[in-house]
N, C-alpha and C positions, 0 to 999 in steps of 0.2 A: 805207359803211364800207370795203367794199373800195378804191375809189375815193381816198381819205384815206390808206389805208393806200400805194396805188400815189404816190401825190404823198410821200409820207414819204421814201421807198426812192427815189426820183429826187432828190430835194433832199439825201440824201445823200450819194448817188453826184457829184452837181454840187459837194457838199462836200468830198469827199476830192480829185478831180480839179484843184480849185481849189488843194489842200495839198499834191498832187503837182508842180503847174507851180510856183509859189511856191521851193518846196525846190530843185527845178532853177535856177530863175532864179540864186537864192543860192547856190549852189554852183558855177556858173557862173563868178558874176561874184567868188565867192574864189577860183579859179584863176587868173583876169587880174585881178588887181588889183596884182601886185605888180611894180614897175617894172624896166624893161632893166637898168637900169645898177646893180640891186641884184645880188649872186652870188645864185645857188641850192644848195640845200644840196650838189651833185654839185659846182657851184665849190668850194664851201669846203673841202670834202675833198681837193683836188687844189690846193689855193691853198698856196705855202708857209706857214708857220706866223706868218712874222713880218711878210707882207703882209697878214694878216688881222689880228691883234689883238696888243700888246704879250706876249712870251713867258712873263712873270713872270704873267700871268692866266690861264693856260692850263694844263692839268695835262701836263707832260712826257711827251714817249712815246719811245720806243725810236727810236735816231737811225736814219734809213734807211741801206738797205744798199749804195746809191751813197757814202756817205762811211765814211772810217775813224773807229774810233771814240776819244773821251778822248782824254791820254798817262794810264795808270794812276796816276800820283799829279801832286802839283804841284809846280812850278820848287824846286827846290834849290841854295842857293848852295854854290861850290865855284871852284878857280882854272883857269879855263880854258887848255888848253896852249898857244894863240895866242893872246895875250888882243888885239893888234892886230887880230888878222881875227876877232873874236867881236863881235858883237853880239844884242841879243834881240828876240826874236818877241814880237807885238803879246799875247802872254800869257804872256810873258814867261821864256819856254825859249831858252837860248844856244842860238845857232845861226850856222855859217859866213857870214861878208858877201858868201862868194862865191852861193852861194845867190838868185836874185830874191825880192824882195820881194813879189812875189805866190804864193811855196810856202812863206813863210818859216813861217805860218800854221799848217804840216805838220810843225813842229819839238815834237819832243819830247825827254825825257830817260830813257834807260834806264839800270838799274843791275845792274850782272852779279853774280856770286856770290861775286865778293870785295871788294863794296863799292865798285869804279868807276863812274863816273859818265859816262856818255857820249852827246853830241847823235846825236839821229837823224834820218832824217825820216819820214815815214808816208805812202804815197804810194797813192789808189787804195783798192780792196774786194775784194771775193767770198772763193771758197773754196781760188783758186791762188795761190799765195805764192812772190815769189822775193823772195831775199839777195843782194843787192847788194854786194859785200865790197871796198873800195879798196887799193892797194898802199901800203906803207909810204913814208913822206914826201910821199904827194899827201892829198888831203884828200875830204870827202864827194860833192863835185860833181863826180868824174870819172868816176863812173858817173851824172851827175844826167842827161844828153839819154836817157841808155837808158833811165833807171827813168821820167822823166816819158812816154816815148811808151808802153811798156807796160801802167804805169797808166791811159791815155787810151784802152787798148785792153780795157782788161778787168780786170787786174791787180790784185793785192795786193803793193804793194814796200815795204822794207824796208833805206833805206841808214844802216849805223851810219858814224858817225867813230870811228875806233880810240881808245884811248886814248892819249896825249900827243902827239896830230894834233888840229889845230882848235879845236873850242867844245868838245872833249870834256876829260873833267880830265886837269889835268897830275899826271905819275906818271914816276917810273923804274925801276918795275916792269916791263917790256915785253917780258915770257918767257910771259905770260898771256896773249897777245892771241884765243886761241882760248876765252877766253871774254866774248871780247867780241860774236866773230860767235856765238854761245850766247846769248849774252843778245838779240842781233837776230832769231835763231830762234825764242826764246820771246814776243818781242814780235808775231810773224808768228801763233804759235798765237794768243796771245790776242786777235788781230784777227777773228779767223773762218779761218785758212785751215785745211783738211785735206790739202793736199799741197803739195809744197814744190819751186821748182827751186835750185839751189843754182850761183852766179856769186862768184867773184873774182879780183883780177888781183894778182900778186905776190904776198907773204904772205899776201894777205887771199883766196887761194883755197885756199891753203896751211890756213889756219884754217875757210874753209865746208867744205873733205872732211873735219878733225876732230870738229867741233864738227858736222856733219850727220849724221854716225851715229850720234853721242848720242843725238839727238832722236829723237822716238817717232813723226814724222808719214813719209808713203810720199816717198820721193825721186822724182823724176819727170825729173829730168838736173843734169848738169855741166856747167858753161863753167869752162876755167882759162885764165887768159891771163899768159903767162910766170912761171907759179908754179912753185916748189922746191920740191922733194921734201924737204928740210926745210930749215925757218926757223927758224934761230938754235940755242941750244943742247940745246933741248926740245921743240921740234915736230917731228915726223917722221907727213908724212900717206900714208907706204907701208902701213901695215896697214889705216889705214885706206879710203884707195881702192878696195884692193882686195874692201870688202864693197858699193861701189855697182853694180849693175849697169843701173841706168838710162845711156840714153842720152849721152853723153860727150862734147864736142868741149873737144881740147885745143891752143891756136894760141901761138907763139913763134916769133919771129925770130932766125936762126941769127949775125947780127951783133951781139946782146946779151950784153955781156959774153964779148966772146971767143968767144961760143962755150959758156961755162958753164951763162946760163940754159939753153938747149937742152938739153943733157945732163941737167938736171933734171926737164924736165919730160919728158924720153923717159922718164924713170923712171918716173913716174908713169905715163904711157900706157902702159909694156909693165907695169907691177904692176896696172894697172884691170880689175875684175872687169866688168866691163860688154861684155853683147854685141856691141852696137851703139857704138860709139869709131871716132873720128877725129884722127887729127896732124895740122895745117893748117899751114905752114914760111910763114910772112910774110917777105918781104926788108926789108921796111922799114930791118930795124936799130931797132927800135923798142920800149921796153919798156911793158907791160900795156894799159892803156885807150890810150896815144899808139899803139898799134900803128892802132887805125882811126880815131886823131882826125887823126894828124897822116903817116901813111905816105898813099903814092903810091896806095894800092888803097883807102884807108881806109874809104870809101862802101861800095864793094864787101863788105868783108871784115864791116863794120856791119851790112850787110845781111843778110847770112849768119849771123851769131849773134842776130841776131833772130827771124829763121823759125827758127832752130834751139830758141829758147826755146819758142814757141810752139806749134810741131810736137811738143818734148818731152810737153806737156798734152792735144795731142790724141791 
C-alpha cells in the first residue's frame, strides 16, 4: 500500500517537472520568435510617426517640443504689400520669396489688435523667446541668418514683417507699427515661451522697447541697432526704455544720417534703466542689420550680439 502510494507521488512529481520544462521551452521560443528586421515595441515609440503607420490612423498627440507649434488659425486672404516678392507656403501662408524654400514651411500669419494681417515666421522651440524686429523698408529676412542660427541653438524666434513691407498687408496706416511687434510678442507667448529677449533694428527696435513692456513675460535683454528714440509722429520708446533694466547692448554708426541716427539712439542709452548697457560706435557708416552684414567688422560685431543674446538667458 505504502509502496503504491510512494510510485503515486513520484509519477507526479515526474508530471509537473514534465509541465515545468514544456512551459520554459514555450516561452523561450515566444521571445525569439519574432524577426530582426520587425521594430520592437521601444522602436515604435521612438519611430517618427509617419515612418511607422499613415497619420490619419493613429490618434494624434501633442506635437513635440523640438517643433513650433500650428499658425493659430488658417491662411487668410488679403492684399499683400509686395505682392511681386509674395509667394505661398506649401499651406498656403504668404510669405517673402526672399525666404528659402526649405523655412518657407515656418510661415505663418498673425493678426494684431487692429485687424492687420501680417507674415511671420516661427522659428525653433523651448521656453526663451526672442523678437526679431526689421527696420523700415527692408523686409523679414534681414534678421533671417540670426534668427535661423539661434533657433538651431535652442531658440524660440519670432520674425514678423511689418505691416505694408512684404507678404504682410498692405495698409497706410503706418503710425501702429508697434503693434505689430505686440502681436509677434503674443505669438512668442502662445508658442511656450516664459521669457523673452527683445531685438530690433531701426524702427523696429523702436517698437520691441514699446510694445515689450506691455507684455506680461520677464524681459531678459535688448539689442537696438540704429533705432530712434522716436519713430514717426507717435512713438516715443523714452518712457518706455527706461522701465527695462535687463541687460542692453545698443550699437550705431556715427556716419548714419549725418550723424542724427547716433544722437537717437544716445538717447535711448542714457534714458535706459538697465544696469548692465553698452554703446558700441560701429564705423561702418552703416544702418541696422547692414551694419554686420555688409561693414568692414561685420563677422566681428555678429558675433558679439550673438553671445550677447545668449549670455542675456544665461
Amino acid at each position: 500500500m505504502n509502496r503504491n502510494r510512494f510510485s503515486s507521488r513520484s509519477a507526479g512529481l515526474r508530471a509537473l517537472t514534465i509541465l515545468f520544462l514544456v512551459a520554459a521551452l514555450v516561452s523561450a521560443v515566444g521571445c525569439t520568435s519574432q524577426s530582426d528586421d520587425e521594430p520592437d515595441q521601444q522602436a515604435i515609440s521612438t519611430t517618427p510617426i509617419s515612418s511607422v503607420q499613415p497619420t490619419d490612423t493613429i490618434k494624434q498627440e501633442t506635437p513635440p517640443t523640438d517643433a513650433p507649434q500650428a499658425p493659430e488659425f488658417p491662411p487668410v486672404p488679403y492684399e499683400s504689400a509686395w505682392p511681386d516678392r509674395t509667394v505661398l507656403s506649401d499651406k498656403g501662408y504668404p510669405v517673402n520669396s526672399c525666404v528659402p524654400e526649405e523655412l518657407r514651411s515656418h510661415a505663418a500669419t498673425l493678426k494684431t489688435s487692429d485687424g492687420m494681417y501680417l507674415s511671420a515666421l516661427v522659428l525653433g522651440s523651448g521656453t526663451d523667446g526672442i523678437l526679431l524686429a526689421h527696420e523700415q523698408g527692408y523686409s523679414i529676412c534681414s534678421f533671417l541668418d540670426m534668427g535661423t542660427e539661434l533657433a538651431e541653438q535652442g531658440y524660440l524666434v519670432v520674425l514678423p514683417e511689418y505691416r505694408a513691407h512684404g507678404a504682410s498687408q498692405q495698409t497706410d496706416n503706418t503710425d501702429s507699427i508697434d503693434l505689430d511687434a505686440e502681436a509677434a510678442l503674443n505669438e512668442l507667448e502662445r508658442q511656450g515661451a516664459e521669457r523673452v529677449f527683445l531685438a530690433g533694428a531701426s524702427c523696429g527696435g523702436t517698437t520691441a522697447i514699446i510694445s515689450g513692456v506691455r507684455q506680461q513675460l520677464p524681459i531678459q535683454g535688448l539689442l537696438i541697432l540704429s533705432s530712434p528714440a522716436q519713430c514717426g509722429p507717435t512713438l516715443d520708446a523714452i518712457p518706455s526704455v527706461k522701465q527695462i533694466s535687463a541687460p542692453s547692448l545698443f550699437v550705431v554708426s556715427p556716419g548714419d544720417m549725418l550723424g542724427a541716427v547716433e544722437k537717437q539712439v544716445r538717447q535711448l542709452y542714457e534714458a535706459s534703466g538697465a544696469e548692465q548697457k553698452e554703446l558700441v560706435i560701429d564705423e561702418s557708416g552703416f544702418h541696422g542689420t547692414d551694419m554686420y552684414k555688409r561693414g568692414e567688422n561685420g563677422d566681428e560685431l555678429r558675433t558679439r550680439i550673438v553671445d550677447f543674446i545668449k549670455a542675456a538667458f544665461q
